[in-house]
C-alpha positions in Angstrom: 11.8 23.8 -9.6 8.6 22.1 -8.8 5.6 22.4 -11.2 2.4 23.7 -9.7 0.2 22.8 -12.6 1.8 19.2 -12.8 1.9 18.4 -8.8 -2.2 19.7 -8.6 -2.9 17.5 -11.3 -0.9 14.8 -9.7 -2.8 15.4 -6.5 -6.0 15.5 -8.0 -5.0 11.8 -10.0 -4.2 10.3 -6.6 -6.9 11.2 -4.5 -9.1 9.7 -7.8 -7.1 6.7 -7.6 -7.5 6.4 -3.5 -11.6 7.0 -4.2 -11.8 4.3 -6.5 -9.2 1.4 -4.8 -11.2 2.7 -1.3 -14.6 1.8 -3.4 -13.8 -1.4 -4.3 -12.8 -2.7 -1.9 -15.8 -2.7 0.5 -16.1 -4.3 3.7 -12.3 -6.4 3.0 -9.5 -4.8 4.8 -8.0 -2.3 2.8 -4.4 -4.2 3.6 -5.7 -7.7 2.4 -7.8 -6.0 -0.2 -4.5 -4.0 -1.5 -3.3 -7.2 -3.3 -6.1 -7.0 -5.5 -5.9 -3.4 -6.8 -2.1 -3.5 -7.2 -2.4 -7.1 -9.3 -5.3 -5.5 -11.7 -3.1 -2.5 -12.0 -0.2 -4.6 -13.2 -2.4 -6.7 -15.0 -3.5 -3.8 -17.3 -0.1 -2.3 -17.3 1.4 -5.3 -18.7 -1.7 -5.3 -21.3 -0.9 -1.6 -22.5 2.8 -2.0 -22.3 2.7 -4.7 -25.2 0.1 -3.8 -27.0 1.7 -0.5 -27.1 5.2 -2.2 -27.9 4.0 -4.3 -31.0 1.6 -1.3 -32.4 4.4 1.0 -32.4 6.5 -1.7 -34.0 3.8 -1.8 -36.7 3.1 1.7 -37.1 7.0 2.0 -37.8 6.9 -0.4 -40.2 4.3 1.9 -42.1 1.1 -0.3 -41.0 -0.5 2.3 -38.7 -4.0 1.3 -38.5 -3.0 -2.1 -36.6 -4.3 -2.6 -33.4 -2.7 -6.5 -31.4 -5.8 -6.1 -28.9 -7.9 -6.9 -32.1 -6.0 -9.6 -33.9 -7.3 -13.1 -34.0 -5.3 -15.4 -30.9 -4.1 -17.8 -33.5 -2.4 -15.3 -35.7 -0.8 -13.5 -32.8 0.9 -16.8 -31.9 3.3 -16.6 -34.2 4.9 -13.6 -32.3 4.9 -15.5 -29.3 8.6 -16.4 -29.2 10.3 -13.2 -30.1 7.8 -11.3 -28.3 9.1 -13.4 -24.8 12.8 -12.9 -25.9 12.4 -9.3 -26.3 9.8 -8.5 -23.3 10.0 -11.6 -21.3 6.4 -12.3 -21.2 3.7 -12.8 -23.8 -0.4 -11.9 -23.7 -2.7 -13.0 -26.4 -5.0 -10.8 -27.8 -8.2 -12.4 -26.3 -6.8 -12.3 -22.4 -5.6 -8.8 -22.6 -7.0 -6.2 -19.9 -9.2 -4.3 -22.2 -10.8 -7.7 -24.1 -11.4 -9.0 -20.6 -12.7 -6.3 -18.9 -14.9 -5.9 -21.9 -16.7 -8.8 -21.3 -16.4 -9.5 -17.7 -20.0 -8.5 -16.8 -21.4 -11.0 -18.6 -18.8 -14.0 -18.1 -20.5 -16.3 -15.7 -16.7 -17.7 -15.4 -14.8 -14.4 -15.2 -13.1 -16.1 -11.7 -11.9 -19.0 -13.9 -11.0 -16.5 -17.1 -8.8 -14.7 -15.0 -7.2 -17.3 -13.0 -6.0 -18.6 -16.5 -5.4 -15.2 -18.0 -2.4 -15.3 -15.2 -1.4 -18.8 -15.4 -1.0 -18.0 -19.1 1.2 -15.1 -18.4 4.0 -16.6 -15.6 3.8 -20.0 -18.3 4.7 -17.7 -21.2 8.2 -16.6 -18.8 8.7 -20.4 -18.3 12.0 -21.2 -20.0 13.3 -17.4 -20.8 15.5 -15.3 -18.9 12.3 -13.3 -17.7 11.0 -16.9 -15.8 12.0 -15.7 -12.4 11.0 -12.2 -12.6 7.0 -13.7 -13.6 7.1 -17.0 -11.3 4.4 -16.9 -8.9 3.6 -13.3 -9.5 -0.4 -13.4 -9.2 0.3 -15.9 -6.4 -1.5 -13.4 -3.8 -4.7 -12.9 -6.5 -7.0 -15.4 -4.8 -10.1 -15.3 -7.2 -11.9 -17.5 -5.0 -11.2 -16.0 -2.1 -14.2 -15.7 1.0 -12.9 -11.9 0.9 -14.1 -11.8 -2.2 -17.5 -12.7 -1.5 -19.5 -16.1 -0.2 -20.2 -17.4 -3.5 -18.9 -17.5 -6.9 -21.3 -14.8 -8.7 -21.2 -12.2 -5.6 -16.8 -12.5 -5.9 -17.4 -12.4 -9.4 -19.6 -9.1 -9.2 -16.6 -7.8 -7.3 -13.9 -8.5 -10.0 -16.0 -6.8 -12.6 -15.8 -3.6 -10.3 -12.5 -4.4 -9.8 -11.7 -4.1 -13.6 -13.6 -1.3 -14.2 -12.4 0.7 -11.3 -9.0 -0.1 -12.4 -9.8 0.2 -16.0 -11.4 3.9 -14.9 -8.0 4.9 -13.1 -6.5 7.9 -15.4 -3.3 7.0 -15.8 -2.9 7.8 -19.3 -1.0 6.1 -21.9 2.3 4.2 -20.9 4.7 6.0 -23.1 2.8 9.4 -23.3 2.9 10.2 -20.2 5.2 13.2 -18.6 4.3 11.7 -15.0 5.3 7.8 -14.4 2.1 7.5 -13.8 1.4 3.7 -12.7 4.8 3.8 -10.8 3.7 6.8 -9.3 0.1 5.2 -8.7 1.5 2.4 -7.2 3.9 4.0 -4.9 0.4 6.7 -3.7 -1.5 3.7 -3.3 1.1 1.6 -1.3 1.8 4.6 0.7 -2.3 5.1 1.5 -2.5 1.2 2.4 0.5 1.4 4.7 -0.7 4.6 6.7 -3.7 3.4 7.2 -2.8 -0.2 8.1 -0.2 0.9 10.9 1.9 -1.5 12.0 1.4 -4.4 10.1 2.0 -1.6 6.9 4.6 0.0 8.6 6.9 -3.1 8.7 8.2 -3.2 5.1 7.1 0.1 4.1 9.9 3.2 3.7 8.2 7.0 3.2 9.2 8.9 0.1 11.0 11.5 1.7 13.2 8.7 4.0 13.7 6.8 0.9 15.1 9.7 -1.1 17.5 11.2 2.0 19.3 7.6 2.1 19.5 7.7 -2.0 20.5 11.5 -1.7 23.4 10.6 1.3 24.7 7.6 -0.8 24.7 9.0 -4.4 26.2 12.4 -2.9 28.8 13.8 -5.9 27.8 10.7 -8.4 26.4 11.1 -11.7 26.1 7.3 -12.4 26.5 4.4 -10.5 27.0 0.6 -11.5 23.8 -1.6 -9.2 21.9 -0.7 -6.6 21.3 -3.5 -3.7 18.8 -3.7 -0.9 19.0 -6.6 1.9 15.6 -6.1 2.7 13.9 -4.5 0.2 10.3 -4.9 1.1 8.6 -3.3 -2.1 11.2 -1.9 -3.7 10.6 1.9 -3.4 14.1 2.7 -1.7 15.8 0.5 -4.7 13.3 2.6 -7.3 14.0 6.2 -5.7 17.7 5.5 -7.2 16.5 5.5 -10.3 14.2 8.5 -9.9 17.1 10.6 -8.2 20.0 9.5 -10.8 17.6 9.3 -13.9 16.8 6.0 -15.7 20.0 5.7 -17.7 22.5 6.3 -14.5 22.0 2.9 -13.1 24.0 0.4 -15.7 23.4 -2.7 -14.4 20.0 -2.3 -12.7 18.6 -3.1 -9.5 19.1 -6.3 -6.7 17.1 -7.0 -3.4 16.0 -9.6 -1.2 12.7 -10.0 1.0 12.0 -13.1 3.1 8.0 -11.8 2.9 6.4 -13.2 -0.3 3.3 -11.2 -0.5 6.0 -8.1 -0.1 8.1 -9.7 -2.9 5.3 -10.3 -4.9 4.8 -6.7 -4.7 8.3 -5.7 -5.3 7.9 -7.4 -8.8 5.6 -5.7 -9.7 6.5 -2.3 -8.9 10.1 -2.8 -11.0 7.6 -3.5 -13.9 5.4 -0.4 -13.5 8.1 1.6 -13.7 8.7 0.4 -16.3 12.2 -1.3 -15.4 12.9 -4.4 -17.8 13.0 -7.4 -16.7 16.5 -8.1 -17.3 17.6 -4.7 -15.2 16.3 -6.8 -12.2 16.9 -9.5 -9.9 14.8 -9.7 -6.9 15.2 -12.9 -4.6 12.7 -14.1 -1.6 14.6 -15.8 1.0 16.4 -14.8 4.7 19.1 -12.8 3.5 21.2 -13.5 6.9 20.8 -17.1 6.3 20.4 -18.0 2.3 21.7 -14.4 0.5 20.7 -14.8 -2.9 23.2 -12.4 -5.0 26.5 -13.7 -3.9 27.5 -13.6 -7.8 26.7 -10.0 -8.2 28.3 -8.6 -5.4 30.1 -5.6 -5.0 27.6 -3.0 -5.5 28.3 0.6 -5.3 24.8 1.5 -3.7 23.5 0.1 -0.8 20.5 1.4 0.6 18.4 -0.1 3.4 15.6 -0.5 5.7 15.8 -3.5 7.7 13.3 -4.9 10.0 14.5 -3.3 13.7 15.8 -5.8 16.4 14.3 -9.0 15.0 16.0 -12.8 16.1 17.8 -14.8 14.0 20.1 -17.5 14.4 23.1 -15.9 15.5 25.5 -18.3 17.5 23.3 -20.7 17.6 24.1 -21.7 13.8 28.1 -22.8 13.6 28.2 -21.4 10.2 27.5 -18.5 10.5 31.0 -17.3 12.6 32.8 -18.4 9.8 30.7 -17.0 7.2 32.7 -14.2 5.2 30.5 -11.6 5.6 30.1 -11.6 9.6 33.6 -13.1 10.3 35.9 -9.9 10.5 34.2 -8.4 13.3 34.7 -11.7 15.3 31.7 -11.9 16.6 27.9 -12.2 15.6 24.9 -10.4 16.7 23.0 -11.0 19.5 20.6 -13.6 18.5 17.5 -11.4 19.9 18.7 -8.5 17.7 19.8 -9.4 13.9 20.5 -5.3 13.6 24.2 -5.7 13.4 23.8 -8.4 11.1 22.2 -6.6 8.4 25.0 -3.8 8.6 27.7 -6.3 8.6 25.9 -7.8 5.5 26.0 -4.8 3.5 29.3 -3.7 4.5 30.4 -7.2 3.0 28.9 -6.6 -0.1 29.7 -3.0 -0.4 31.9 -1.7 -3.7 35.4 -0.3 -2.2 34.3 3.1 -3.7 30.7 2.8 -3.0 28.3 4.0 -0.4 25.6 2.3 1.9 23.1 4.6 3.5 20.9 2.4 6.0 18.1 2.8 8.5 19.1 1.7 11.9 17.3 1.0 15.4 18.8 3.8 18.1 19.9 0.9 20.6 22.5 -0.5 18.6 24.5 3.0 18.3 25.0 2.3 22.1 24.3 -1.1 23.9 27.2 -2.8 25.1 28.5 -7.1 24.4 27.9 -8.0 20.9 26.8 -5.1 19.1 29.8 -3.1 21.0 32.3 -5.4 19.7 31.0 -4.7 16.2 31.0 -1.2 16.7 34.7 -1.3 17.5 35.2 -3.0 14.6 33.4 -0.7 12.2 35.7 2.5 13.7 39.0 1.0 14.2 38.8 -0.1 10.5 37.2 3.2 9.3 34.4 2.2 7.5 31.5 4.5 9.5 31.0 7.8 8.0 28.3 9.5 9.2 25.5 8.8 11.8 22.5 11.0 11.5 19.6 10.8 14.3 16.2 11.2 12.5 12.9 12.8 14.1 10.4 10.5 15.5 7.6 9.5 14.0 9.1 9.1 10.6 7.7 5.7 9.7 4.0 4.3 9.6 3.5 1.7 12.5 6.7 3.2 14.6 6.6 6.2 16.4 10.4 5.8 17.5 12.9 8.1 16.8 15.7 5.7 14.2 18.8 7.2 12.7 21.1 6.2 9.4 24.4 4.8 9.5 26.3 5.6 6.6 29.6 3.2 5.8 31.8 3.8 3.4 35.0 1.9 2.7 37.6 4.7 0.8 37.1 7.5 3.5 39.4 10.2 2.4 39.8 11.4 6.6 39.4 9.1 10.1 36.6 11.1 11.4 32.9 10.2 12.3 30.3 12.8 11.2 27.5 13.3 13.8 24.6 15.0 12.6 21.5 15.1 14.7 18.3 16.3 12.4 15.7 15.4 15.4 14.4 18.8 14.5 14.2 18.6 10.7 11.0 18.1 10.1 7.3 19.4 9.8 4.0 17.6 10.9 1.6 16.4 9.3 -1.5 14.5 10.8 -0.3 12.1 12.8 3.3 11.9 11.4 6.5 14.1 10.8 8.2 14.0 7.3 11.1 15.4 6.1 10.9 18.5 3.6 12.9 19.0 0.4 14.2 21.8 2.6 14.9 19.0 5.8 16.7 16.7 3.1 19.1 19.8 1.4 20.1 20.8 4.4 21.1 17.2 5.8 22.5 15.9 2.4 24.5 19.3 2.6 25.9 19.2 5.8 26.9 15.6 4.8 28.4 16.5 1.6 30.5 19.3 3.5 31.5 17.7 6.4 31.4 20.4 8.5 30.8 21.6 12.1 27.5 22.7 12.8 27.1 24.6 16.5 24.2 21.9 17.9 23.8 20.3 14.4 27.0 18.6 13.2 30.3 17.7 14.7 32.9 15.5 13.2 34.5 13.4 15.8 38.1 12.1 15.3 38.9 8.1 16.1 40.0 9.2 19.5 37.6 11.5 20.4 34.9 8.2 19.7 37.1 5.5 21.4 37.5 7.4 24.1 33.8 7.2 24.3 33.3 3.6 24.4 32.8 3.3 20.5 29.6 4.7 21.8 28.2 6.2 18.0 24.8 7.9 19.7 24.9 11.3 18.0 23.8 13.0 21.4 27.0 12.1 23.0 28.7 14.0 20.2 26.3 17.0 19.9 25.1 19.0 22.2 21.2 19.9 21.6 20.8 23.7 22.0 18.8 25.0 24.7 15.8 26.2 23.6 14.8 27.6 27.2 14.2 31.0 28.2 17.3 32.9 29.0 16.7 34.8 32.1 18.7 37.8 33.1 19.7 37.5 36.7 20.3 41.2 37.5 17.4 42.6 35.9 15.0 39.9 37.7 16.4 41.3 41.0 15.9 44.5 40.0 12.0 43.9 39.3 11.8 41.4 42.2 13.0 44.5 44.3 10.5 46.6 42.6 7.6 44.6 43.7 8.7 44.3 47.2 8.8 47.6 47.1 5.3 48.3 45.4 3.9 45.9 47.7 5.5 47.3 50.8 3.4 51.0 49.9 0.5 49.1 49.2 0.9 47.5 53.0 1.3 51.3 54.4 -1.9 52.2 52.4 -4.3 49.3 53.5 -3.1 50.3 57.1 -3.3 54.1 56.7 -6.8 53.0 55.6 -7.9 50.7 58.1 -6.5 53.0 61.2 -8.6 56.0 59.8 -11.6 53.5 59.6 -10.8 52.5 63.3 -10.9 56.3 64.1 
């Protein structure tokens, strides 16, 4: 049941946090200007998340008026090693968040302070098991930027409003909190950015209600699972909703992804840290997954949620390795070079656990264009692995207005049937887009669970019933949509159409009777 008082408050938190990242940011472009906000927010995160760790450690240990963010630099060192072992980073008292900020108004050098506050922190990873998880994290925090300002005291000015805007945000303490507050900062904020950036936003950005049908169709009847993977995992929300859905303990052995983007990856990082996922629960890699995938070692996973990037080229046959390569060899053919689509499926049907699930976002053409992406479909059904296609509404997705659906694969199907399930009309609007309500989802994730037949919703189609079609997999040739038209009773039409004539007829003999006597 959903808490009024808690979802008002949240509400009220976000639209403070939108105020004061819209503030800042001034006459830069909220999507270049979004690096900025996010990196002070995970700057001070990482502040209050080890001060908060070695304070608590203290106040344990019966010392309860200690405070790290006032100890002298030199005496902290000495908790510099076991500090990285056990949080994978380390922060000296004089370059935490609040010491900083603190005196940033009046440090004629705050660009320089800060650009070595961050160097400090990815150096203190060097060498640990934490090293790639912090490499080139604050890589998109340009502190001399032009965006900034022109010169060094006006892009100064701005990073002082930058840490107290940030500094301002009410996001309570880390541990304290009942709400995952920066996480759930974070995600608002990336969500705002995103809407209001359109495509460019839209491109590596999955809505909160998309994100949690996928984890909802793939963790149907499953308590715990053992990873989660994502492909293309942009900034990590679908790979995060897991954990939100399943609770924090239910995923064993954390969470993988790849992006080729690294601004996106950058952010990705980050948002595994504010929500406050360790950084040995996560491995995320930056390179073309088709090409160079990066968790060959951790494969199978039972989890596989994903949206890629819709008909994009890649190599294809143009690469001689690629045939041969394990994970797009089976189907015995590649995907068209113009259209990676297939790819990405193939991918994660590679890597998929033999009792797991992937739940992925998928462009329309694919369900039904013929060569290539045929071939693979014939593939997928004559060895069983698709288990459901659902066709979404339209506008679902910032930057798109297309209508995409979700392919869901599985590789222990206990029939040889393909669910159909076409949810064009699950949906309510707001502004300019459509999203999915908790209502929308239930009933889809239902339907799904139950594998049933649903007059103009649902139909589960045997092997035959979809190779006698072609392998065509578009859920309108296996649904029919109702008619929502009018139905019009023939006999009773006639009877009023006859009614009329007839009306009109003695209206015809009046006029005359009228006119004659006029004549007369």
């Amino acid at each position: 049941m959903v808490d009024t008082k808690k979802e008002q408050e949240r509400d009220e938190l976000h639209r403070a946090i939108w105020a004061i990242a819209d503030e800042l940011r001034g006459a830069v472009d909220g999507w270049d200007f979004k690096n900025y906000v996010l990196g002070t927010m995970f700057y001070r995160y990482i502040s209050e998340n080890l001060c908060n760790y070695i304070n608590s450690g203290e106040a344990d240990a019966g010392n309860t008026d200690f405070d790290f963010a006032k100890m002298p630099d030199r005496d902290a060192e000495e908790a510099r090693d076991g500090l990285v072992e056990e949080k994978g980073f380390f922060i000296l008292p004089s370059e935490l968040f609040c010491n900083v900020r603190a005196n940033a108004a009046n440090d004629e050098n705050l660009n320089e302070t800060l650009e070595r506050v961050f160097r400090h922190i990815e150096e203190s990873a060097k060498g640990s098991e934490a090293e790639s998880d912090f490499a080139g994290l604050f890589d998109d925090y340009d502190v001399n930027s032009n965006k900034l300002g022109s010169t060094v005291a006006k892009r100064n000015e701005k990073l002082v409003k930058l840490l107290n805007g940030v500094g301002e945000m009410n996001l309570g303490d880390v541990k304290d909190h009942s709400i995952d507050a920066f996480g759930d900062a974070y995600e608002y904020l990336m969500t705002m950015y995103a809407s209001n950036a359109g495509k460019s936003g839209g491109e590596f950005f999955t809505p909160a209600d998309v994100s949690e049908l996928l984890t909802r169709l793939g963790t149907v009847g499953k308590t715990e699972i053992n990873k989660v993977y994502d492909p293309a995992c942009g900034s990590g929300s679908l790979l995060l909703k897991t954990e939100k859905i399943l609770g924090k303990d239910a995923i064993r052995n954390g969470f993988y992804g790849q992006e080729i983007n690294i601004t996106t990856y950058n952010l990705c990082r980050i948002n595994m840290f504010l929500h406050d996922v360790e950084f040995d629960k996560f491995d995320i890699a930056c390179e073309d997954t088709l090409i160079s995938p990066q968790h060959w070692d951790d494969e199978p996973f039972e989890l596989i949620v994903s949206n890629p990037p819709y008909s994009i080229k890649w190599a294809g046959d143009e690469n001689p390795l690629l045939i041969n390569d394990p994970r797009f060899a089976p189907a015995g053919v590649l995907a068209p070079k113009s259209k990676a689509d297939m790819a990405f499926i193939m991918h994660s049907l590679s890597w998929l656990a033999s009792n797991g699930t992937a739940a992925i976002v998928c462009f329309p053409g694919i369900m039904y264009r013929g060569g290539a992406e045929q071939k693979i479909r014939k593939y997928l059904i004559d060895n069983n692995y698709v288990d459901c296609v659902i066709q979404l509404p339209s506008n679902l997705f910032f930057g798109t207005s297309i209508a995409t659906c979700i392919m869901v694969m599985k590789k222990n199907k206990a029939d040889n049937k393909t669910l159909f399930i076409d949810a064009t009309s699950e949906c309510v609007k707001v502004t300019n887009n459509n999203k999915l309500t908790q209502k929308n989802i239930e009933r889809i994730v239902d339907v799904f669970a139950k594998r049933e037949e649903v007059r103009h919703f649902a139909h589960l189609a045997s092997y035959e019933e979809v190779s006698g079609n072609d392998y065509n997999l578009s859920v309108s040739t296996y649904v029919e949509a109702e008619d929502t038209r009018e139905k019009i009773d023939i006999v009773k039409l006639n009877a009023e159409i006859k009614e009329i004539v007839a009306r009109e007829q003695a209206l015809r003999d009046e006029i005359d009777k009228i006119i004659a006597e006029i004549e007369v």
